[in-house]
BAMARFI-321273 format. One record per residue (C-alpha): x, y, z; chain; residue number from 1; residue in three letters. Coordinates in steps of 0.1 Angstrom, whole numbers, plus 5000, padded with zeros to 4 digits. Each point is the difference from the previous one (the first is absolute). Layout:
<sites>
{{X, Y, Z}, "A", NUM, "ALA"}
...
</sites>
This chain:
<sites>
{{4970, 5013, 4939}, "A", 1, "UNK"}
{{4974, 5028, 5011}, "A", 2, "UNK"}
{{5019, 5030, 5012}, "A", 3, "UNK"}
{{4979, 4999, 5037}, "A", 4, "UNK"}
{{5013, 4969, 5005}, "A", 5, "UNK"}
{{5036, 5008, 4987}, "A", 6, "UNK"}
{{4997, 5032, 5027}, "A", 7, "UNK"}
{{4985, 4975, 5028}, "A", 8, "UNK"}
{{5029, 4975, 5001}, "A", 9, "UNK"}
{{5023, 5031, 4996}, "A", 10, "UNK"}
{{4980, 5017, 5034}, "A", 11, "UNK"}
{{5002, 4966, 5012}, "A", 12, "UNK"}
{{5035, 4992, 4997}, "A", 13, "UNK"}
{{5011, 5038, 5016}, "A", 14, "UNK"}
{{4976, 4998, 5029}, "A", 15, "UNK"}
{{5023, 4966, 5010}, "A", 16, "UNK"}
{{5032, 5017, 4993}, "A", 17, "UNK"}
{{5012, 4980, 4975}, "A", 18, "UNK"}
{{5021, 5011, 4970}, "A", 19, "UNK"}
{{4992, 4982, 4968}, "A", 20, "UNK"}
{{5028, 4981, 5002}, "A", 21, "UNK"}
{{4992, 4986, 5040}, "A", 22, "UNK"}
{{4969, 4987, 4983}, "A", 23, "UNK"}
{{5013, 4982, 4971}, "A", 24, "UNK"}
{{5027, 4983, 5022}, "A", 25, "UNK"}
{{4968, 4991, 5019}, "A", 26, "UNK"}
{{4983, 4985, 4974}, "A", 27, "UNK"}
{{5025, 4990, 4982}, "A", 28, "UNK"}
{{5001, 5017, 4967}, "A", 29, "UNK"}
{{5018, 5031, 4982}, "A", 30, "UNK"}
{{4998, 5035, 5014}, "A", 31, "UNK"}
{{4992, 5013, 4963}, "A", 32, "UNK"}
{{4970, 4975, 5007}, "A", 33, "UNK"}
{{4986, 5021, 5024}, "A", 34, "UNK"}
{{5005, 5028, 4989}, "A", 35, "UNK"}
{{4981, 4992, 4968}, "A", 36, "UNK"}
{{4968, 4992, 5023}, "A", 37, "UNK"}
{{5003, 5031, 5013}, "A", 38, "UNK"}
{{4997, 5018, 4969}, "A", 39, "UNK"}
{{4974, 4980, 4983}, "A", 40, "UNK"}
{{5024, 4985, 4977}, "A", 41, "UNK"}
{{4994, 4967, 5005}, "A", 42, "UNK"}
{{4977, 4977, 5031}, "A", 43, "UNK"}
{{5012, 4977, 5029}, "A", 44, "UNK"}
{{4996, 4964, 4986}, "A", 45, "UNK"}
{{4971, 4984, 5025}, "A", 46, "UNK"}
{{5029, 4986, 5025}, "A", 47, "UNK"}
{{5015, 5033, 5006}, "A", 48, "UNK"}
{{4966, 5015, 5005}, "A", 49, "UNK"}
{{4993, 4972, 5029}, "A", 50, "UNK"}
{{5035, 5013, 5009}, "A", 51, "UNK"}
{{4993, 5033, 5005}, "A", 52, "UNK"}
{{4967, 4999, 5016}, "A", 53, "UNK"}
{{5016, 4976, 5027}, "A", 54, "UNK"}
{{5024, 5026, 5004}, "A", 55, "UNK"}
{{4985, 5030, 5006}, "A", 56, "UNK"}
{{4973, 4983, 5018}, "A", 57, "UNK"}
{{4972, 5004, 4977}, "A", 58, "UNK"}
{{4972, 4984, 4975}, "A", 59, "UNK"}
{{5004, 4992, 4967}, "A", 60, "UNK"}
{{4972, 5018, 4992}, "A", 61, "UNK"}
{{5013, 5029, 5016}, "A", 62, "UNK"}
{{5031, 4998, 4980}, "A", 63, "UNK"}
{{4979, 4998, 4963}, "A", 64, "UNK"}
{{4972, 5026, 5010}, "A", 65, "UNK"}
{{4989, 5020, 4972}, "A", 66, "UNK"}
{{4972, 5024, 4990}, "A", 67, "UNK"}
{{5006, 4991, 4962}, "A", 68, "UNK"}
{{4974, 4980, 4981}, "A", 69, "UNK"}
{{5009, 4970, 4982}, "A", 70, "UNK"}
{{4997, 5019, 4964}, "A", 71, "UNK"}
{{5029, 5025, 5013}, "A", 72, "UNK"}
{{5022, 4970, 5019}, "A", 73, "UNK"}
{{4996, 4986, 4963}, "A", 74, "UNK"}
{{5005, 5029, 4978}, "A", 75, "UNK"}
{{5035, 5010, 5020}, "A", 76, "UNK"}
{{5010, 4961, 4996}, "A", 77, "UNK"}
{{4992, 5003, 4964}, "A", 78, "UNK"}
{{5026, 5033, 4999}, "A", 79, "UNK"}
{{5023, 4979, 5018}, "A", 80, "UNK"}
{{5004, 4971, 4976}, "A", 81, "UNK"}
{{5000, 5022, 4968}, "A", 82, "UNK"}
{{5031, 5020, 5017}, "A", 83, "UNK"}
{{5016, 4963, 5002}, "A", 84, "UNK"}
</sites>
C-alpha cells in the first residue's frame, strides 16, 4: 500500500477517536490488521475499503487518492512481491 494512503486511514481513524483495536472490532478483523494498513505493510481487501469509507463518511476515491503514476504504483508492488 502507498504510504499517503497508509497515513490517510491512520488521520482518518484518529480524527474519529478510535483506537486500532475499536476499528477492527468494527469491522471485524485483527487489530495487527490494522495496524499493518497503517504502516503500508499490507492493503484493506475491497470490503474493508467499502467499510471504511462508509465509516468515516467518505468516497472511495478519497480513500485511494494518490499523486503516483502507474509506473511507481507498479515498481513498489514489484519490491513488494520480491520481499515475499
Amino acid at each position: 500500500m502507498n504510504l499517503h494512503i497508509a497515513n490517510r486511514l491512520l488521520q482518518l481513524r484518529k480524527e474519529r477517536g478510535l483506537s486500532q483495536e475499536d476499528l477492527a472490532d468494527q469491522l471485524g478483523i485483527s487489530r495487527q490488521a490494522v495496524s499493518k494498513w497503517e504502516r503500508a505493510e499490507a492493503s484493506p481487501d475491497t470490503d474493508n475499503l467499502i467499510c471504511l469509507a462508509k465509516l468515516y463518511n467518505v468516497s472511495l476515491d478519497y480513500l485511494l487518492q494518490t499523486e503516483d503514476s502507474i509506473e511507481t504504483i507498479k515498481t513498489e508492488q514489484i519490491k513488494k512481491e520480491e520481499v515475499i
